[in-house]
C-alpha positions in Angstrom: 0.0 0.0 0.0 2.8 2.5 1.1 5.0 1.7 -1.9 2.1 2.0 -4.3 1.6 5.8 -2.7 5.1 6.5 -2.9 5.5 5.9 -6.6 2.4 7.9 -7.4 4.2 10.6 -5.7 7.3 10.8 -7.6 5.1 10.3 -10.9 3.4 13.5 -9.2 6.3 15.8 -8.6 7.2 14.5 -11.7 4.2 15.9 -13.9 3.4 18.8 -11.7 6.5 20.2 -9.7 5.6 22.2 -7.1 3.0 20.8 -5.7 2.3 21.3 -2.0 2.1 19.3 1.0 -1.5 20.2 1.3 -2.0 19.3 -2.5 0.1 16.2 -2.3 -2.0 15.1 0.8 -5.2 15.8 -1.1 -4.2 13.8 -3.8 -2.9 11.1 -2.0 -6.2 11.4 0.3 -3.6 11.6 3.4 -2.5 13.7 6.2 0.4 16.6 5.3 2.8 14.9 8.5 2.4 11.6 6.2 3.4 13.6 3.1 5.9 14.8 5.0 7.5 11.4 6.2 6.7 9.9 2.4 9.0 12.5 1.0 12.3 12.0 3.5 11.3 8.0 2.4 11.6 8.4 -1.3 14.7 10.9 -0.4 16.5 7.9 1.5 15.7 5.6 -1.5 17.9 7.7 -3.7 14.7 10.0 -5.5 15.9 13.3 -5.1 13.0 15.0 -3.6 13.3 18.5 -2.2 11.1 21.0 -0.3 11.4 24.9 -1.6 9.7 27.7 0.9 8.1 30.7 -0.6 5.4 31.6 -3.4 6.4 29.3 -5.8 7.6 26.5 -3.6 6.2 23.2 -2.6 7.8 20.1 -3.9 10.1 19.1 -6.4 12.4 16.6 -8.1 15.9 17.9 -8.8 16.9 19.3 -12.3 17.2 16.5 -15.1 15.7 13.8 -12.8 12.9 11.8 -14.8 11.4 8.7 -12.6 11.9 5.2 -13.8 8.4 3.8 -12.6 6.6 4.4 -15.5 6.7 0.6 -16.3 3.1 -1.0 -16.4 2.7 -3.7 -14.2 0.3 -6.5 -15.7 -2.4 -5.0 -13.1 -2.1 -2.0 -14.6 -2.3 -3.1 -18.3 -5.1 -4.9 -17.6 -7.2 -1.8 -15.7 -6.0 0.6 -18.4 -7.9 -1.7 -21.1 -11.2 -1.8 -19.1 -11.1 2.1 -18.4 -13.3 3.1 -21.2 -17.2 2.5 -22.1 -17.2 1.3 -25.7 -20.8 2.9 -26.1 -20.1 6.1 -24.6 -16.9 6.6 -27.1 -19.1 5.9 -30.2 -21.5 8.3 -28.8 -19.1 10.8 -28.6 -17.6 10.0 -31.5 -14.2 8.7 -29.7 -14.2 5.3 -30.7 -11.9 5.4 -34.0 -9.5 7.6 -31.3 -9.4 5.2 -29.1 -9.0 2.2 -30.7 -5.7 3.4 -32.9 -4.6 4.5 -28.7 -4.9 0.9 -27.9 -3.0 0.1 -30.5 -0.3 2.3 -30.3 -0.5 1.4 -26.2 -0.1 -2.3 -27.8 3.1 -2.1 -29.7 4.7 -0.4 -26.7 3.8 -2.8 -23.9 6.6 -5.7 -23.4 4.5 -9.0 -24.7 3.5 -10.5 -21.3 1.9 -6.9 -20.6 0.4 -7.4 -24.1 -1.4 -10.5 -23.4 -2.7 -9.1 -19.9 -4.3 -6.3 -21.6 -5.9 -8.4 -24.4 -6.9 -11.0 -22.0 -9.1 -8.5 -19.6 -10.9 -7.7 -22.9 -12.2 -11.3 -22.9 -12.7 -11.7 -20.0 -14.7 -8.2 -18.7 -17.3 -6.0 -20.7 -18.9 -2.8 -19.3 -21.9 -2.4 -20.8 -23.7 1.3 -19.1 -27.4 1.5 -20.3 -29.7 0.0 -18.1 -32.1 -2.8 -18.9 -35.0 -2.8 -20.6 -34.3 0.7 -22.9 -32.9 0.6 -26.1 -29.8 2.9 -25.7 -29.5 5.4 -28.5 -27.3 8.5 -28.6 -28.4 11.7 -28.4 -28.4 13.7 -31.7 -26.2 17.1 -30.6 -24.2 14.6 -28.0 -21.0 14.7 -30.2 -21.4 18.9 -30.9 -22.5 19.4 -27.3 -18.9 17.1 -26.8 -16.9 19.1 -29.1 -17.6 22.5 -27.1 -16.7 21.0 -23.4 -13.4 20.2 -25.0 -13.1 23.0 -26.7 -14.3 25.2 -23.6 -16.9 26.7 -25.5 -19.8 29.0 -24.3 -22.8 27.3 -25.7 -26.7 28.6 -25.8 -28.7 25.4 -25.7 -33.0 24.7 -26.0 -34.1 22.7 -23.4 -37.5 20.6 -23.5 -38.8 20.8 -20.2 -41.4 18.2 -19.8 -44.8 18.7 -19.0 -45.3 18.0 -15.0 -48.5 18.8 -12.2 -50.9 19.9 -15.7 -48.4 21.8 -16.9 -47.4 21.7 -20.5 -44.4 20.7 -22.1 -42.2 24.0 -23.0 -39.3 24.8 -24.6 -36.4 26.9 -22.9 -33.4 28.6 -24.0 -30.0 29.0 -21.3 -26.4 30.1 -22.1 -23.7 27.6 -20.5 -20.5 27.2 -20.2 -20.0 22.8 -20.8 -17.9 21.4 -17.9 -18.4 17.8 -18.6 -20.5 15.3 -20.2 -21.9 12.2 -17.7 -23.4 8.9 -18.6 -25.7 7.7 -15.7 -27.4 4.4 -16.2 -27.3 4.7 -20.4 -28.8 8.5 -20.2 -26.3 11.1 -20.7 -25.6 14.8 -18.7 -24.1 18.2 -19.4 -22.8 19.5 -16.3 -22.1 23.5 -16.5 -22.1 26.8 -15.3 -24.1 29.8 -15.6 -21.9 32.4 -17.5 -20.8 34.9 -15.0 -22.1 33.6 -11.7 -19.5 32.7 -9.3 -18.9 28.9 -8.6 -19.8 29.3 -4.8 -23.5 30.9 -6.0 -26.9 28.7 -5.3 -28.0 27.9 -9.0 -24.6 28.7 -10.8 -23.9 24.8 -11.4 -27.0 23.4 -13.7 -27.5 20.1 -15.0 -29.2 19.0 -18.4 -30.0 15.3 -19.9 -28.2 16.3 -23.2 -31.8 13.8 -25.2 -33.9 16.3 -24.5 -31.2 19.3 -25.5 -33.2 20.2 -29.0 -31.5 22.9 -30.3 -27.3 24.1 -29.6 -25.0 26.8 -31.0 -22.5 28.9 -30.0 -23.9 32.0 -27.3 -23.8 35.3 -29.0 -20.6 37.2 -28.0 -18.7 34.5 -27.1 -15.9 34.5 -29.4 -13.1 33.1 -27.0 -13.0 29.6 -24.6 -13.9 30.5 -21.6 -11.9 30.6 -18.4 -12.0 27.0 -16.1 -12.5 26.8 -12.8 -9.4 25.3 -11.8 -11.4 23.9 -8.6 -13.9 22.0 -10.5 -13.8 18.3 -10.3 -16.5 16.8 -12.3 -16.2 13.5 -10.7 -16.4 14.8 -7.1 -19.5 17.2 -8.3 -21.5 14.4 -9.8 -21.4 12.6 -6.7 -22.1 15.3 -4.0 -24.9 16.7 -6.3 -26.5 13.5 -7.7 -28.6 12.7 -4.9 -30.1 16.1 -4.8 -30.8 16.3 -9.0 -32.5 13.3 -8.6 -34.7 15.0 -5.3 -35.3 17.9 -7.4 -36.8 16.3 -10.4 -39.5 14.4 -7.8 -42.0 17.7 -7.3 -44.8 16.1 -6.4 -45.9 13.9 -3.7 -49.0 11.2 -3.8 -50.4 9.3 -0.8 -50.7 5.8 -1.2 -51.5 3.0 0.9 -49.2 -0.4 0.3 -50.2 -4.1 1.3 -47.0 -5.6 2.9 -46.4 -7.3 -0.6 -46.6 -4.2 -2.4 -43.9 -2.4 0.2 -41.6 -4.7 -1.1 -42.0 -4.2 -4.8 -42.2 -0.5 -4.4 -38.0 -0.1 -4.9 -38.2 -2.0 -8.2 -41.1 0.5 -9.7 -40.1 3.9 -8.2 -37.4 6.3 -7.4 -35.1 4.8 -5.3 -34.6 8.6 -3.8 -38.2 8.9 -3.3 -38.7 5.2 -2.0 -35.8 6.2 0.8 -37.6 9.4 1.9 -40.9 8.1 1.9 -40.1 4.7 4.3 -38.0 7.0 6.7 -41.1 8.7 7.4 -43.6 6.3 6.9 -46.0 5.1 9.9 -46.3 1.7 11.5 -48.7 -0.5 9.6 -52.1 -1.0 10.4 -54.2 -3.5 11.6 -54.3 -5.4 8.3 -50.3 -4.5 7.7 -51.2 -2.0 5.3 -48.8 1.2 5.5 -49.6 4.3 3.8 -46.8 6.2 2.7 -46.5 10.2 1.1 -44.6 8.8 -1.5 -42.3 11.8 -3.8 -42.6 11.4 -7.5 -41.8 13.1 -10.4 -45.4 13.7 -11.8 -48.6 12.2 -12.0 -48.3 11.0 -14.8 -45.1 9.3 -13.6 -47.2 7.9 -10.8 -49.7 6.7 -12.5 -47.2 4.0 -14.6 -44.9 3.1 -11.8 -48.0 2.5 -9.2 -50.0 0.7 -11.7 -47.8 -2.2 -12.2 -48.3 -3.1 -8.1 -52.0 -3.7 -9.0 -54.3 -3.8 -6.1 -51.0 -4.3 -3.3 -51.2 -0.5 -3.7 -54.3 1.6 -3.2 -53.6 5.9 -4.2 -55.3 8.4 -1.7 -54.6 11.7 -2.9 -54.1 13.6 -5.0 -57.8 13.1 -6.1 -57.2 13.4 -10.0 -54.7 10.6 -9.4 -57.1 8.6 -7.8 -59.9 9.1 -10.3 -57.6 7.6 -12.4 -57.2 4.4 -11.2 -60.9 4.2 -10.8 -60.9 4.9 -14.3 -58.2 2.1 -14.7 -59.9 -0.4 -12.7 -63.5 -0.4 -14.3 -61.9 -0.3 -17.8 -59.7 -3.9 -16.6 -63.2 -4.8 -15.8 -65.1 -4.1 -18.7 -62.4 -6.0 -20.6 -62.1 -9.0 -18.2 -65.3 -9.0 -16.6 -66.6 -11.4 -19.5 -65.6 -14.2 -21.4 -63.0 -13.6 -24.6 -64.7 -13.4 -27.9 -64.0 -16.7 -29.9 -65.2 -15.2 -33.0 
């Protein structure tokens, strides 16, 4: 473990000089004393690592010094080949890159690497989208791709859906492309609002790129625009995740759940939802029933995950909702109530 962290280090001070304990320790996800003692390690195994005081000091390998740890172990080669999504490269329009990469990372590894790569390939296939949907790319994916590279100002239209009676409507927002996610086959743009500082409530928006229906460069934004050097996309997608997918469920229905239908309510609605509604929910009833104020996207959206639980769940309110599986039910009966036609 300590040796691994050591030689990421060096290969650290060796692509960024400079660095600081603090950075070091943040990269390394340890303490600055550790930092401290990993550097007088690496100096008493011969790496000439030296501390510098002062505005531009921090940590540094001597003059001339280049590592030799860039060697792949056959780990290594074998991780490296199962770091990308085939999918999400053709989606981008990445995958004739990144093939001629591996190919050119092939004829450099030594052959036994060489085989360890090829043989994780047969062995291990990452496959995002989930079940059941046909995964197909978005249309502007690849030009929505080419400005987060680029670190171009974009003005996208955005097709809100309809939600709560509502109509469906058609928006228009200037952003500045961060980073593209694939979550569960369904891709986002991550981005900021041009002008608003990164620490702002709102600044950070995020967009499913399919329903992006219109995108072109903003008006007056001739030149890239300026990074926040902060950013981590990674890090943002998990800390804000939770709360995108909180924030899309804007309305709540109350519905009451035989103790069979409590346990297939995970597999038919929003796992976020799901979570808030059971930490709140009541003790069952006499019959075992619970009723829970479940948070869901729309009614609509209610209406197809709750019919699939049949009569193991039973919706309260909101009234319209309810109507509606009235409505359901008797048309089930007119259709079943009798025998099929043979004719």
């Amino acid at each position: 473990m300590r040796a691994a962290r050591l030689i990421r280090m060096a290969l650290l001070l060796q692509s960024s000089p400079g660095l600081t304990a603090a950075a070091l320790a943040r990269e390394l996800d340890v303490s600055e004393r550790t930092v401290i003692r990993d550097a007088q390690a690496l100096q008493e195994a011969g790496v000439p690592v030296r501390s510098e005081r002062g505005r531009a000091g921090g940590y540094h390998l001597a003059p001339g010094h280049r590592t030799r740890l860039t060697t792949l172990h056959p780990t290594e080669a074998e991780t490296l080949y199962l770091s990308g999504l085939p999918a999400a490269l053709r989606d981008l329009g990445l995958s004739d890159a990144a093939d001629t990469a591996r190919l050119k990372l092939s004829a450099t590894l030594l052959p036994s690497l060489r085989a360890a790569a090829e043989s994780s390939v047969r062995r291990f296939h990452l496959d995002a989208p989930a079940w059941f949907r046909e995964p197909s790319a978005p249309e502007l994916l690849p030009e929505l791709a080419r400005a987060v590279w680029a670190d171009r100002t974009v003005e996208l239209a955005y097709a809100r859906p309809a939600r709560d009676g509502a109509p469906p409507r058609t928006v228009t927002r200037p952003l500045e492309p961060y980073g593209l996610v694939l979550k569960a086959g369904v891709w986002y743009v991550v981005g900021r609002v041009p002008g608003e500082r990164p620490d702002r409530d709102g600044a950070w928006r995020t967009y499913r790129v399919d329903r992006v229906t219109a995108l072109r460069p903003a008006p007056g934004a001739d030149e890239p625009f300026v990074r926040d050097p902060s950013f981590d996309l990674a890090a943002h997608w998990q800390a804000h995740s939770a709360g995108f997918a909180r924030a899309l469920l804007r309305t709540t229905v109350t519905v009451r759940l035989t103790e069979r239908g409590l346990r297939g309510l995970p597999g038919v609605a929003d796992p976020a939802g799901v979570g808030d509604a059971l930490a709140r929910a009541p003790a069952p009833d006499a019959a075992g029933r619970v009723t829970l104020d479940l948070p869901v996207e729309s009614e609509d959206v209610a209406f197809a995950q709750l019919v699939g639980l049949g009569a193991d769940a039973e919706v309260l309110a909101p009234e319209g909702l309810r109507a509606r599986f009235r409505e359901h039910a008797q048309t089930l009966t007119s259709v079943y109530g009798a025998e099929p036609d043979q004719r």
